[in-house]
Legacy VTK file of the C-alpha trace (Angstrom):
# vtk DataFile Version 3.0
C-alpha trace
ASCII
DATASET POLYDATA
POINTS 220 float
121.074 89.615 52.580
119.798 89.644 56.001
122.155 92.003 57.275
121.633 94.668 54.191
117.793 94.538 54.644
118.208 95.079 58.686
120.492 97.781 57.797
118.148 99.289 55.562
115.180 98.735 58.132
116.818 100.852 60.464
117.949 103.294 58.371
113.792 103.856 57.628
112.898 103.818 61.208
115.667 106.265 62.192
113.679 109.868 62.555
117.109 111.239 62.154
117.701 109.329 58.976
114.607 109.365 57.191
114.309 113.311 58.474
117.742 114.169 56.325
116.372 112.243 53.165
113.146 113.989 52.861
114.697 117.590 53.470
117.710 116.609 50.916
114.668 115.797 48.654
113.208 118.887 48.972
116.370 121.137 48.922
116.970 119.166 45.714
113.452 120.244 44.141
113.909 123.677 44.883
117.433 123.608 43.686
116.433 122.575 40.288
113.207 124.791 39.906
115.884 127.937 40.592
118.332 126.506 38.172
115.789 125.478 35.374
113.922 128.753 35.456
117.198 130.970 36.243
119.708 129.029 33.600
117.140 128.061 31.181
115.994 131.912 30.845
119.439 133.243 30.735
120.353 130.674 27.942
117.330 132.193 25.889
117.908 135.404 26.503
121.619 135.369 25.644
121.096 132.902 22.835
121.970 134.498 18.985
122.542 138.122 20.955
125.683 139.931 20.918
126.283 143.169 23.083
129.266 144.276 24.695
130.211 142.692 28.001
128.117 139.410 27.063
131.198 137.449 28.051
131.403 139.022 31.385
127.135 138.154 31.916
128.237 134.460 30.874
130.834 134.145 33.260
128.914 135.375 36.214
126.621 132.617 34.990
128.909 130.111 35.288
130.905 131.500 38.390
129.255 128.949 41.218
131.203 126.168 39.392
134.539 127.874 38.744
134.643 129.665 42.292
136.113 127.000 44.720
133.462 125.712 46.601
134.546 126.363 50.125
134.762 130.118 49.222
131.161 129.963 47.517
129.517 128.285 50.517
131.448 130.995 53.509
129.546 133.646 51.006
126.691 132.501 50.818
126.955 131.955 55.101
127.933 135.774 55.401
125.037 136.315 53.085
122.503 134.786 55.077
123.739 135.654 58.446
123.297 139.051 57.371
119.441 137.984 56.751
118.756 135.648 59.639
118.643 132.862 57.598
121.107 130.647 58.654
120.154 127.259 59.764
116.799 127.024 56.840
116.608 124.352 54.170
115.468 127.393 52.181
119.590 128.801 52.355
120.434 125.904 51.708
118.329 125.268 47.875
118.412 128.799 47.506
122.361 128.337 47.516
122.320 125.070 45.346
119.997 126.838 42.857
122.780 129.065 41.842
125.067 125.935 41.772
122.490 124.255 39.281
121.960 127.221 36.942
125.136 126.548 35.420
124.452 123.633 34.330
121.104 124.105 33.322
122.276 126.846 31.333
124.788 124.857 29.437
122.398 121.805 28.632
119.884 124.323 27.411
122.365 126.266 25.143
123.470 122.674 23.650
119.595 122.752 23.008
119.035 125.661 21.278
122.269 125.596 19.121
121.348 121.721 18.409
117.396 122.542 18.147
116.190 125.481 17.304
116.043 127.307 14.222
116.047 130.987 14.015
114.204 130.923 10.502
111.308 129.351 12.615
111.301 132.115 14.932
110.793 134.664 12.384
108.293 132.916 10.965
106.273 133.078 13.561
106.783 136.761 14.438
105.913 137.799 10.575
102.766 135.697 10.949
101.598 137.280 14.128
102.670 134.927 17.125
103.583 136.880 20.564
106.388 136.921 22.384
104.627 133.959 24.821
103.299 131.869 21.688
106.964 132.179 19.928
108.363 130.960 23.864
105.728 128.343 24.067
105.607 126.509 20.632
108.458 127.253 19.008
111.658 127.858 21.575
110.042 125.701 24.412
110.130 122.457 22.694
113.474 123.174 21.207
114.789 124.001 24.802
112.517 121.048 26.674
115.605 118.254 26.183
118.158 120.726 27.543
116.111 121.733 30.844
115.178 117.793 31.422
118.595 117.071 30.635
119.776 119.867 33.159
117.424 119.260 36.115
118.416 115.605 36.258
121.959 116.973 36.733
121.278 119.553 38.992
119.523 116.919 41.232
121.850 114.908 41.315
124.408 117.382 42.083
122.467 119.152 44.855
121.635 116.072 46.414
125.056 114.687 46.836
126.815 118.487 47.694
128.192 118.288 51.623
130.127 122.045 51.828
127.498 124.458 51.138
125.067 122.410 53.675
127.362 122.113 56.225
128.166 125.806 56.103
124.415 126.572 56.327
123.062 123.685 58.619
121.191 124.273 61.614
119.816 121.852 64.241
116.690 120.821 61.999
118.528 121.322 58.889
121.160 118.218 58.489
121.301 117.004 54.723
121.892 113.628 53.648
124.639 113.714 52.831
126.218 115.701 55.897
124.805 113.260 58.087
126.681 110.606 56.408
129.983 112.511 56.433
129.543 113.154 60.206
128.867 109.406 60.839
132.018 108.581 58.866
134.056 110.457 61.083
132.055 109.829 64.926
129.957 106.774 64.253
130.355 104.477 61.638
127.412 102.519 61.201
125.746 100.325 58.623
123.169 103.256 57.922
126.087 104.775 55.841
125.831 102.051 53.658
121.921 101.673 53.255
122.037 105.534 52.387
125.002 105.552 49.724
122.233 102.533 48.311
119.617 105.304 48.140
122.543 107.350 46.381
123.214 104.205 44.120
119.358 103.733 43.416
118.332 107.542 42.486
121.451 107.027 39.709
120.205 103.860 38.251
116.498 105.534 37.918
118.031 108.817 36.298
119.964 106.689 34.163
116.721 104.469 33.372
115.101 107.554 32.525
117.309 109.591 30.340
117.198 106.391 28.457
113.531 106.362 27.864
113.293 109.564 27.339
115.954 109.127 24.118
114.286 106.394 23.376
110.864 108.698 23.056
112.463 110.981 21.288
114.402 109.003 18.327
110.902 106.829 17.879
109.094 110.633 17.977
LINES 1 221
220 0 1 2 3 4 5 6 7 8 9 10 11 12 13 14 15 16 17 18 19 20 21 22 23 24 25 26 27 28 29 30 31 32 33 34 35 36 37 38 39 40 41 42 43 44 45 46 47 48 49 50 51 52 53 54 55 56 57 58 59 60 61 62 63 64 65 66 67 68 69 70 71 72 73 74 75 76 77 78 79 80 81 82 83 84 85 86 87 88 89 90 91 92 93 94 95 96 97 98 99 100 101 102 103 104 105 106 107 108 109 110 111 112 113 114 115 116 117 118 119 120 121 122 123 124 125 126 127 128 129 130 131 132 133 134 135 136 137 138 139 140 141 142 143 144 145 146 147 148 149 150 151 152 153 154 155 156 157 158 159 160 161 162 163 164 165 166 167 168 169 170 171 172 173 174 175 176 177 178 179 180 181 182 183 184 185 186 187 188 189 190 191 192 193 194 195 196 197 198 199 200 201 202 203 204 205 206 207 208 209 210 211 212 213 214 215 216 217 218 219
C-alpha cells in the first residue's frame, strides 16, 4: 500500500504528469461539446427525413470511426499544418470532436427512435409552439438520454486516444495518454501505473453514474 500511495504522490507532484492530466481533461471537454452539439444536431436533423443522398450525409457522419485511424490523424496533421496549428490542445479536441460525433450521433438516434413521438411534434406545431419551443420541450427531453449517454462515451474515448495526439503534439501539448506510451517504451516507471488508476477510476465513476442516472429515470 505504501508503495501505490508513493507512486501516486509522485505522480501529483510531477509538473509533467499532472500538466498532461489537466490538458487531457480539457481536450476531453471540448471533444464532447463538438460531438454533442455536432452529432446530436445532425441526428435531429436527419431524423424521420428522407432525401436523396441521405446515406452518403450519414456516412460522412460516421467516417472518423470507419477511416483507419492512422490515416484520420496524418489528415488532420496536413490540415493543421496548413493553418499553423500544429502543436495546440485546440487541434487536438478539435480533431477528437469529429471522432466523438459519431457516437453521439448514434446514442441520440437510439433516442429519438426509442423516445420521441412524431404525433407529439405535430401537436405542438398545430397548437402554435416554434421551432425553439418544439426543440426545447418536446425533442430535447426525448434526445437528453442519448447526448448524456454519448458524451460519457466520447470522454472516455477522447481521453484514452494516443494516435491523433501524437500526430498533433507539440512541446506543451503531451496528452495523458502519450506520455504514458512514451514512458512504456524509454522509462518505465511506477507513474504508469498510478495514471492507468486515474484511467481505472474515471470508468468506475462513469459507470456509477450511468447507473444513477437509470436509476432516476425508471423511478421518474
Amino acid at each position: 500500500i505504501w508503495i501505490s500511495v508513493h507512486s501516486l504522490t509522485d505522480y501529483l507532484d510531477d509538473p509533467q504528469w499532472f500538466d498532461s492530466t489537466v490538458l487531457s481533461f480539457q481536450v476531453a471537454a471540448l471533444a464532447v461539446a463538438i460531438g454533442c452539439v455536432t452529432g446530436g444536431a445532425a441526428a435531429v436533423a436527419l431524423h424521420g427525413r428522407r432525401f436523396p443522398g441521405k446515406g452518403l450525409v450519414t456516412g460522412a457522419i460516421m467516417a472518423p470511426i470507419v477511416v483507419p485511424l492512422v490515416v484520420f490523424a496524418l489528415g488532420g496533421y496536413l490540415v493543421f499544418a496548413r493553418l499553423h496549428m500544429v502543436g495546440g490542445w485546440v487541434a487536438i479536441g478539435l480533431l477528437h470532436g469529429m471522432l466523438v460525433t459519431p457516437y453521439v450521433f448514434i446514442s441520440v438516434q437510439t433516442s429519438l427512435l426509442a423516445a420521441l413521438n412524431p404525433l407529439l411534434v405535430r401537436s405542438a406545431r398545430s397548437l402554435g409552439a416554434g421551432r425553439w419551443s418544439v426543440l426545447r420541450h418536446v425533442v430535447w427531453p426525448a434526445i437528453r438520454p442519448g447526448v448524456l449517454a454519448g458524451g460519457v462515451l466520447g470522454f472516455a474515448v477522447s481521453f484514452d486516444e494516443v494516435v491523433v495526439a501524437l500526430f498533433l503534439q507539440g512541446p506543451q501539448t503531451v496528452t495523458l495518454p502519450v506520455r504514458m506510451f512514451t514512458a512504456i517504451q524509454f522509462e518505465l516507471t511506477p507513474k504508469v501505473a498510478a495514471s492507468a488508476s486515474l484511467f481505472l477510476a474515471l470508468s468506475v465513476l462513469v459507470l456509477l453514474a450511468q447507473s444513477v442516472a437509470t436509476r432516476r429515470r425508471g423511478t421518474a
